[in-house]
N, C-alpha and C positions, 0 to 999 in steps of 0.2 A: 604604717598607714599607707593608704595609698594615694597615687600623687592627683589620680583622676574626681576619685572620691574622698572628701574629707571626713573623715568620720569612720571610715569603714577599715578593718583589717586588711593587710597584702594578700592575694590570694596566689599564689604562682600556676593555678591554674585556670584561670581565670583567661578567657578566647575573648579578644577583642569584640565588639558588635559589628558587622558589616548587613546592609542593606540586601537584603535579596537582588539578585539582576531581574530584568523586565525580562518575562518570556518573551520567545521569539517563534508568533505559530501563523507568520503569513507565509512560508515559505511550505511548512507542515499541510496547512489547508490548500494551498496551491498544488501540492503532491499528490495530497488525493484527490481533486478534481481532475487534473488533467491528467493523476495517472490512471484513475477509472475508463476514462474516457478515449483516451490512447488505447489503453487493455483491447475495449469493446471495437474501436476501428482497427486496430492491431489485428486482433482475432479473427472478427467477421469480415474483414478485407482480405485477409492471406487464407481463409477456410471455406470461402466460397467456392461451391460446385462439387464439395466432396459428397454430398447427399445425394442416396442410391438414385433418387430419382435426376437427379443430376449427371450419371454418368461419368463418377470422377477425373472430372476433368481439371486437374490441378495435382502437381507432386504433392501436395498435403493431402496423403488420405489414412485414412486408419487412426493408430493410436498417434502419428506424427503431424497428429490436427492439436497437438498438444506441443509444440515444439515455441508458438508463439509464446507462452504464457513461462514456457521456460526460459525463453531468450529476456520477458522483461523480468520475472523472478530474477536474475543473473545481474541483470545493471541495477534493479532496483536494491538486489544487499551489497553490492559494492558501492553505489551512493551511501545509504546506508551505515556503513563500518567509516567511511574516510569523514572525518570530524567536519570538517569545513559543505558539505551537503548530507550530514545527517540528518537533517529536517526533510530535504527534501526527497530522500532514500524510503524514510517511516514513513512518509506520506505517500510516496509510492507501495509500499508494503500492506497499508490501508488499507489503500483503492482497491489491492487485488483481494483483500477481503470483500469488498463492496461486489468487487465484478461475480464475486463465485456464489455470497450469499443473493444476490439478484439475479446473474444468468441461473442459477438452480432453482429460484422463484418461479420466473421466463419457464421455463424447461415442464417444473411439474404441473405448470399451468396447460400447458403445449401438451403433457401427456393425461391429463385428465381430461382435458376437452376429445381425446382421441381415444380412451374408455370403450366408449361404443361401438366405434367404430371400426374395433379389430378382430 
């Protein structure tokens, strides 16, 4: 019998009951806001002046206007993987889904407004 339950058979496999822990998703929502937000000042601060009509005036030109997005892809999976800011790695990880399904919104909107006028 068992010593917890009276009445009931010993089970030897039988897993103690433990409580679920409280998630923890202020650090998670904090990652994707201000890693979206970072992304977009990140980007459009270090990519400014590469457009033709700009006269590339900035070392970022070309495909190396993709350099920023790789420098925070880099921190954000190594926050990421290290236990102690994984929350706020995935929330980073997020955001950069946020910045690409949005700046590609931004984008196809920019290029169907200009439709006609090419």
């Amino acid at each position: 019998m068992s010593e917890d339950k009276p009445g009931t058979p010993w089970d030897p496999f039988e897993q103690p009951q433990q409580e679920p822990p409280e998630p923890k998703r202020g650090s998670m929502v904090l990652g994707i806001l201000l890693g979206a937000l970072a992304l977009y000042a990140l980007y459009f601060g270090t990519t400014m002046g590469i457009a033709p009509d700009q006269g590339y005036r900035t070392f970022l030109a070309g495909p190396a206007a993709l350099l920023p997005i790789a420098a925070y892809l880099a921190v954000a999976i190594v926050l990421a993987v290290r236990p102690s800011t994984s929350r706020w790695g995935t929330g980073m990880l997020i955001g950069l889904g946020i910045f690409t399904l949005a700046g590609g919104g931004v984008c196809v909107a920019f290029l169907a407004q200009m439709r006609g006028e090419v």
